[in-house]
N, C-alpha and C positions, 0 to 999 in steps of 0.2 A: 715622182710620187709613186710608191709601190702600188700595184693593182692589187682590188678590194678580194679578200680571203673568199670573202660569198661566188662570187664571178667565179674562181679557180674550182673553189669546190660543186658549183653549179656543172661547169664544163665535164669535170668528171665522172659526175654521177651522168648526165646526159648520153656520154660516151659509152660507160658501162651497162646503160640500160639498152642503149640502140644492139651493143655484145650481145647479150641476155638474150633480146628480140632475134638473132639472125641465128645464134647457136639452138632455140628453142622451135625456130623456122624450120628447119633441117633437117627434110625429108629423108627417110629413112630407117633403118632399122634400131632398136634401142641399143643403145652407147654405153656404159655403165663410164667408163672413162668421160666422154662428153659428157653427159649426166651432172658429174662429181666436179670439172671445172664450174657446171653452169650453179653449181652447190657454192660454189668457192667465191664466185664474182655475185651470185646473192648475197654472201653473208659478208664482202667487201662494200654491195652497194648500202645494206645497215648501217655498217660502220662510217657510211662516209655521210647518210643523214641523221648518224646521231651527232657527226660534229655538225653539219648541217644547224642545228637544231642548239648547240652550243658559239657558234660563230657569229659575231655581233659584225655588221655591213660598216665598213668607213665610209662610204660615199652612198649617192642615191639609185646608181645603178646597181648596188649589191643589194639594197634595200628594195628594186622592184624585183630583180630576179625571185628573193623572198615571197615578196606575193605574188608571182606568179606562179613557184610551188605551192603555196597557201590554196591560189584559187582551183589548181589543177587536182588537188587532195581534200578538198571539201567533199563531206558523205551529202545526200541525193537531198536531205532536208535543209540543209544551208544553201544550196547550191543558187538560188537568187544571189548571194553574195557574189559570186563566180564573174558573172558579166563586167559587174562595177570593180574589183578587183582588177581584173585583166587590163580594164581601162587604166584606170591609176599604175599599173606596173608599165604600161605603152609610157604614160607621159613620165614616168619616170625616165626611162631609157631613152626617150628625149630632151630628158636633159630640163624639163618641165618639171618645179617642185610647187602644189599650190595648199594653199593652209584647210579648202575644206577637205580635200583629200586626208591633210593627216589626222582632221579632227573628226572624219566619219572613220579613218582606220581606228585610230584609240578606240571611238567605239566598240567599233566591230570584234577588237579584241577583247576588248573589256567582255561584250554580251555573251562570245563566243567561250571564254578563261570560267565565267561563272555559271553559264549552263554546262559546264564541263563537269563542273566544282574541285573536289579534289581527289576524284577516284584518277588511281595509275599516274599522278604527278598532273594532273592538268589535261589538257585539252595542246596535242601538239601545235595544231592550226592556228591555235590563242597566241602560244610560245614562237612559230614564225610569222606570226603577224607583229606581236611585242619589238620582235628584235627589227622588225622591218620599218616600224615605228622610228624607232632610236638611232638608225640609218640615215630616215628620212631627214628629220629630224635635226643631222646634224650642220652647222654651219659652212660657208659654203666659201674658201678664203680665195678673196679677192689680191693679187698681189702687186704691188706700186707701181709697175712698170708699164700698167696700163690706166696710170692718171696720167695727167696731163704734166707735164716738166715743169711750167710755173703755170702762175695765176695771169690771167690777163689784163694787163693794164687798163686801171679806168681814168676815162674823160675827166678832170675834172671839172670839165665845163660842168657836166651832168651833176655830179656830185651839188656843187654851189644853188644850184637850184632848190634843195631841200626837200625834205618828203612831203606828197600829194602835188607839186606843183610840176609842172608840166616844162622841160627845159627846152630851149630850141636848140635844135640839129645842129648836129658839132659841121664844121665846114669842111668838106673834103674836093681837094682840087682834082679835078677830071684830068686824065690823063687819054691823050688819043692818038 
């Protein structure tokens, strides 16, 4: 199974911001050369949360990565969301998917999409919560080779007994 596009693209941007942070760190006299890289890998880390922002998660771990961008990008007035957010993206990445989780996120989207309304396309936070949603969301395939090879044979003693009635104990010889 290929690994979820969110996860790749999460990693990248993570890496080109920690760049950003060490080349912006560094002490010393102004660079114009330095400067104009750290010019270059901004306007690279844009481009990689506008696909960000375009990228629907196949799994639930690409779906929490999403909100834990969401939570870490809320302005100071939402930011109550942030805590419960953080949480739901933990149990995500454990591999934990629970139905009020996705039905307080719809929410939160939803309230976040319409307090936006539709100035500048939406409310980004709305747009990676939605796709975090649809992530979550999606089903989770279980594949045959971890059922059982056949079914277990029944007693038919048990059976003859009929339903509600109480059969007696099939005989099993001790062995010692």
């Amino acid at each position: 199974m290929p690994i979820d596009p969110v996860i790749l693209l999460a990693e990248e941007i993570r890496e080109l911001e920690k760049q950003i942070h060490a080349a912006i760190k560094h002490e010393g006299a102004y660079d114009r050369d330095g400067m104009e890289a750290v010019n270059r890998k901004v306007e690279r880390l844009r481009i990689l949360y506008a696909d960000l922002l375009e990228t629907s998660p196949t799994s639930a771990l690409g779906a929490g990565e999403l909100i834990r961008f969401a939570a870490d990008r809320l302005p100071f007035a939402q930011g109550r969301y942030a805590g419960h957010l953080t949480r739901i993206a933990e149990r995500l990445a454990a591999g934990q998917r629970q139905q009020a989780d996705l039905i307080w996120l719809r929410a939160v989207a939803e309230a976040l999409g319409e307090e936006s309304g539709a100035a500048r396309g939406g409310n980004r936070t709305a747009r990676l919560l939605a796709l975090a949603v649809k992530g979550m969301a999606l089903p989770v395939v279980v594949w045959r080779a971890a059922m059982p090879r056949h079914a277990p044979r029944r007693d038919p003693r048990i059976l003859l007994a009929g339903p509600g009635e109480i059969a007696p104990a099939p005989f099993v010889p001790r062995r010692f």
